[in-house]
N, C-alpha and C positions, 0 to 999 in steps of 0.2 A: 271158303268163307270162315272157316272152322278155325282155321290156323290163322286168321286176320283177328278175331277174336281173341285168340288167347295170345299171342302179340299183344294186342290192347292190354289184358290183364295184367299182364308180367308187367308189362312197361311204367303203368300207371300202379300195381302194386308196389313196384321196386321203388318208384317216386317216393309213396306214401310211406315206406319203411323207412327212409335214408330221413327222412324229414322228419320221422319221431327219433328217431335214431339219435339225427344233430341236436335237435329241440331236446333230449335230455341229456345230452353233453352240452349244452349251453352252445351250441356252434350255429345256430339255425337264424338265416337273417328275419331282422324286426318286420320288415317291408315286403308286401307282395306288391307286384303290377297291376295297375288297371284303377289304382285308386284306394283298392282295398284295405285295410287294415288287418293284420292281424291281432290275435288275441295275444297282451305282454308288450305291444309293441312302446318302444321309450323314443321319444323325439323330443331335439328341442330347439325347436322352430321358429322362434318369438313368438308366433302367432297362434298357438295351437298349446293348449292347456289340458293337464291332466283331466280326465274326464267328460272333451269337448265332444257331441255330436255331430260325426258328419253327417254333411247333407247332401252328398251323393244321392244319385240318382239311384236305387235300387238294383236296376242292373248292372253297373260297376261295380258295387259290393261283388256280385256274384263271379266275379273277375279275378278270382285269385288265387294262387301259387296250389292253395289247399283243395278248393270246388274243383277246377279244375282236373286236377289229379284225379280222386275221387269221381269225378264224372269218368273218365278215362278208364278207372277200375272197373267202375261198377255197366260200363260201357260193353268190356269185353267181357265179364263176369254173366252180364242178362244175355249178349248173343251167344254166347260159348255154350250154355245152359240150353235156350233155346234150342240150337243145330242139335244136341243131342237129343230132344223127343222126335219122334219119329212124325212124317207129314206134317213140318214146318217148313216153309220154303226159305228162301231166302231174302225174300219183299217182307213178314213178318218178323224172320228173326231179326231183320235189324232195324223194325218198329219195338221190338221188344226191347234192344239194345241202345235205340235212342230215349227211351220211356224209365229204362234202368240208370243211364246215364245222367240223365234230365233231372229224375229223382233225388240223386244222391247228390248232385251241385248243388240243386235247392234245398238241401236237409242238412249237410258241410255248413253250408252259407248263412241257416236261422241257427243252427248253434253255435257259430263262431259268434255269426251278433249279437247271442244270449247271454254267451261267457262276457261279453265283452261290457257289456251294463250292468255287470257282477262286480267291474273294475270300483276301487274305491281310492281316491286320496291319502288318503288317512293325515290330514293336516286336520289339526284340532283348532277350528280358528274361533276365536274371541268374541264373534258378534253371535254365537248359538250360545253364548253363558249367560244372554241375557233372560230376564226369567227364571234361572235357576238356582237353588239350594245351595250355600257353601258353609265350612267352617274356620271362622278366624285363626288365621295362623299366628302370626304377631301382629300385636294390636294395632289398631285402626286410629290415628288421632280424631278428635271430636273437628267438625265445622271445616272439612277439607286442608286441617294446618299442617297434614304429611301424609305417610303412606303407611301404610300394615303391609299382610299379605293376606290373601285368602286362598284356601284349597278347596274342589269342585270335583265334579263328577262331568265330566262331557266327553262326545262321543266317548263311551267304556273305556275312559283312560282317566283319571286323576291329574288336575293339573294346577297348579300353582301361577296366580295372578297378584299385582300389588294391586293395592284394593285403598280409596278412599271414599269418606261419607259427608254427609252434610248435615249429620244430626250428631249424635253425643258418641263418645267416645266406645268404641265396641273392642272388650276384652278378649282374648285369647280364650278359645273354645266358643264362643259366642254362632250361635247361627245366623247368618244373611243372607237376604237375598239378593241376587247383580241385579241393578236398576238400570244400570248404561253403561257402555265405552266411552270410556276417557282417552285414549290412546291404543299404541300396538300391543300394550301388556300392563296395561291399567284400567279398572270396571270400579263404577263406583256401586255402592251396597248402601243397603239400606237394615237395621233390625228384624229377621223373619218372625211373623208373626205366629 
């Protein structure tokens, strides 16, 4: 029984190396089986957008390339352990080994999905400027008659909007604030007060 355990180990350790191994050579596929996702994974699907929640069923998350393995290790790691104290049969050690196993797919599986809602976009998109603080970059014509620019502060990046208003004419350095979108890369401002 001894030797079927560490079998397990080896096999499921040697997995688990070859996969961090590839993962930082950049060689390690995006995709596991069973539904899963990994953490990194890039698709592009039509249908499936950076940062979507699957709605998987719970136990398919726990379905993948990574739990797996790791259950495997930690399989032949807790009976291998086991057989070695003295007056453990063999009906135990391999409750001990299914309980080591069981453990370590479920504990694989809440950290993959921890990493993975750590994932960010990082598209700075246009409709979170509104509400916010900027400063006139080139001037703003008075009564919506053309375009300025204005610079901001969103998501911890500075970025640069043409910017129209509907009140008097706001000079270069002037502070405003975004009142609305007007388009894909035009917010209208207002004088901050």
């Amino acid at each position: 029984m001894a030797t079927f355990f560490i079998v397990c180990a080896a096999a499921g350790g040697t997995l688990l190396l070859c996969q961090v191994l590839m993962g930082l050579l950049g060689l390690g596929g995006h995709h596991d089986f069973g539904g899963g996702h990994d953490v990194g994974a890039e698709h592009d699907l039509g249908h499936h957008e950076v940062g979507h929640e699957h709605e998987d069923s719970w136990y398919v998350g726990l379905l993948t390339f990574r739990t797996l393995a790791a259950a495997v290790t930690f399989f032949g790691l807790g009976g291998w352990l086991a057989t070695t104290r003295e007056g453990m049969g063999a009906p135990l050690a391999l409750l001990i080994a299914l309980a080591a196993g069981g453990g370590a797919m479920f504990l694989v599986a809440w950290l993959m999905r921890s990493l993975a809602r750590l994932q960010s976009e990082g598209t700075a998109r246009i409709e979170g400027s509104v509400g916010k603080t900027g400063t006139v970059y080139l001037p703003i014509p008075a009564q919506k008659a053309g375009v300025g620019k204005i610079q901001l502060n969103l998501q911890n990046r500075t970025v640069e909007y043409q910017a129209v208003t509907a009140q008097a004419q706001l000079p270069t350095g002037a502070k405003v604030v975004v009142v609305g979108v007007v388009s894909a890369d035009t917010v209208e401002v207002a004088p901050h007060e």
